[in-house]
Structures are given as structure tokens and as C-alpha cells.
N, C-alpha and C positions, 0 to 999 in steps of 0.2 A: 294193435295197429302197426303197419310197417311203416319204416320211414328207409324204403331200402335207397333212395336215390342222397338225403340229405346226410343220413348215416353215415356215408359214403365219402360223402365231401366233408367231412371234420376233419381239421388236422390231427395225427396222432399224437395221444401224451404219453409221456414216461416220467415217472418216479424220479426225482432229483432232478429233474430237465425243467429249463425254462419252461410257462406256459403257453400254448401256442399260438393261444389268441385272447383278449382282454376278455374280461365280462360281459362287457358291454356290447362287443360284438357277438359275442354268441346267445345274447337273450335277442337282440336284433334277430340273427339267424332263425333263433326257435321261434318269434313271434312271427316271421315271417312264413313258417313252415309246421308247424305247430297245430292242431287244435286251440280254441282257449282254454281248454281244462288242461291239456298236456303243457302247455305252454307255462301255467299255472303252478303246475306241478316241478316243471324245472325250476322256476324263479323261487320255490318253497324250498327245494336242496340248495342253492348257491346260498339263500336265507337263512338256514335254520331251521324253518316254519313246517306247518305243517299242512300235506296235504291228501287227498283222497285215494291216487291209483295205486295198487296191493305196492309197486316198489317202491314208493315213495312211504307208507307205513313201516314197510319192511325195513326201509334203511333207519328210521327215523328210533325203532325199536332197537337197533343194533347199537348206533352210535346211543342210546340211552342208557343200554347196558356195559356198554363200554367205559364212557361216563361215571355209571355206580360203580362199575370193577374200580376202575382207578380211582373213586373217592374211598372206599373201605380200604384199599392198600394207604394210601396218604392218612385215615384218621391209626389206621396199625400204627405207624411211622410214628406217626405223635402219643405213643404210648394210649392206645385205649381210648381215646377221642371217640366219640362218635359219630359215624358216618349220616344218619338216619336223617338229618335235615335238608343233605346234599344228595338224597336218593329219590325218582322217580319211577313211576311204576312205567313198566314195558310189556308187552305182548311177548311172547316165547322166549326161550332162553337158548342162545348157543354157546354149547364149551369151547368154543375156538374162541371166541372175546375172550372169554374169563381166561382163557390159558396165554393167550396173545396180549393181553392188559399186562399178564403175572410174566411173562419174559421182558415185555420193554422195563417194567419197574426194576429188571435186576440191573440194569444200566446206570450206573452212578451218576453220568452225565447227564444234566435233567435236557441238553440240544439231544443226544443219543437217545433219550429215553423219549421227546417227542416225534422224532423220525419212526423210528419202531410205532409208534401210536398210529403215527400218519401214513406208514406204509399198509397197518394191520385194516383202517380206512380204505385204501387203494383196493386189498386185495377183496374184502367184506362187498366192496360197493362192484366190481365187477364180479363176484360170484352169486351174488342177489339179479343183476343180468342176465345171465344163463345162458348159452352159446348162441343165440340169435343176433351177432355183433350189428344189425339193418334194422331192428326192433325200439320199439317206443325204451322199454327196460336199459338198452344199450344207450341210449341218449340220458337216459336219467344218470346213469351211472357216469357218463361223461361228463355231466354237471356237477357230479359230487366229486369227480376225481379233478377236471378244471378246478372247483372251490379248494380242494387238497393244496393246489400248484398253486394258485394265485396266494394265499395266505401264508404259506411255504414261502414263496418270492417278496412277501412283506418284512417278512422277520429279518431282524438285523440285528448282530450281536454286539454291538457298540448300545443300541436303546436300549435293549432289554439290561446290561451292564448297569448303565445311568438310570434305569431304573427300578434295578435292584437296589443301588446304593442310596435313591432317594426313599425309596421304604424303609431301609435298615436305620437312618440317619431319622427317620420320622420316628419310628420304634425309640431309639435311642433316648430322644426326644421328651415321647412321651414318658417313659420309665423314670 
């Protein structure tokens, strides 16, 4: 399905850039313009969730292998851990995750090392789109990349601090 007029009228996003418009307005947008299934299908990427049409399986496969990659490097890291409780099974494999997971891990900085993650996000969710930038695909992909920048624009490194040092101080605690 095309969406060549609504496509059209999305602000554009970038990587590291404020995001351009809330949530809220953009499920507005897609309910307004939308199918119910495609409609459905957006609210399942900004979600998490899962939903029916091939991009919306397709991304949901990616970010789950993505997910396992970074869990088997993190149980490596803890000497021999096993990964196997924190893995889900996925449809297909691509080596661009597993190779794009294994460079952001070499980032010491665990902020550096989720930028890298969330960039490799960015790029996965518009190459799962395909050059049809007017197409149902190019709107889904919008919704993962929007969810990228919205969650991106959450993080604050003052909480995340406070609470690290609430966990370490609980750890302490318990010991």
C-alpha cells in the first residue's frame, strides 16, 4: 500500500536530533490515515509488540537477534555465564547484527556503547524499508526510528547515575 501523500508530510528524523513530533501525535496521524491493521502495526513497533505485516516480523526478528547477540557477549564478559535463559528464537539471521552488536561492545562506555546499538537500530529499520520512501514499509520504519529518538530523548545521565549507585548500595547491602 502507498501512503505517497501522508509519507510525505512526516517531519524528518535524524540520529542524535530531537524527535519531531511526540508519540502521541504521530499514532493520531497513523490512525487518522492508516488502515486498522497498518495502523496496528505501527502501535506494535513504538510497543514492542508484535505484529502481522512481513516489516513488522522482519524488524521484530532483527531487534531479537540483536538482543541475543548483546546477551551472549554480556554473559562472555561475566566469565562463562550463560546466555541461554536470555535468548529467543528468531526467524533468519543477518551478520550485520552479529558484526554491529560485536563493534558497539568494543566501546568501554556503556552511553557509547548504546548509541552504537541504537544507531545499528536506525540503520537495520530503514534498510528493512527498501527504497520506496511513500510506502506502508517507510512509515513502519518511521515508527521504529521516532521509538529510537523518543527513548534516546528519555535518558538522562544524572538517573541512570543515581541509579546505578542505588543498585551497587543494595548489592552492598545484601552481601
Amino acid at each position: 500500500m502507498s501512503y505517497d501523500y501522508f509519507a510525505a508530510t512526516l517531519p524528518a528524523l535524524q540520529f542524535d536530533r530531537a524527535p519531531a513530533m511526540t508519540e502521541e501525535e504521530f499514532r493520531a496521524r497513523c490512525r487518522e490515515q492508516m488502515p486498522a491493521s497498518h495502523y496496528a502495526a505501527v502501535c506494535a513497533l513504538l510497543d514492542g509488540g508484535a505484529a502481522d505485516p512481513p516489516y513488522a516480523v522482519a524488524w521484530r526478528d532483527r531487534e531479537t537477534q540483536l538482543r541475543n547477540a548483546a546477551a551472549k557477549l554480556r554473559a562472555a564478559k561475566l566469565h562463562g555465564a550463560d546466555p541461554a535463559p536470555w535468548l529467543r528464537a528468531h526467524g533468519g539471521f543477518d551478520v550485520l547484527v552479529e558484526n554491529g552488536v560485536a563493534a558497539a561492545f568494543q566501546e568501554a562506555d556503556p552511553m557509547k556503547r548504546e548509541r552504537a546499538l541504537d544507531l545499528l537500530r536506525w540503520n537495520l529499520a530503514g534498510e528493512l524499508a527498501g527504497y520506496d520512501t511513500l510506502s506502508a514499509e517507510a512509515v513502519f520504519a518511521y515508527a521504529v526510528r521516532l521509538g529510537i529518538l523518543l527513548r534516546r530523548a528519555k535518558a538522562d545521565a544524572a538517573k541512570g547515575r543515581e541509579r546505578l549507585l542505588a543498585l551497587a548500595r543494595a548489592q552492598t547491602a545484601s552481601n
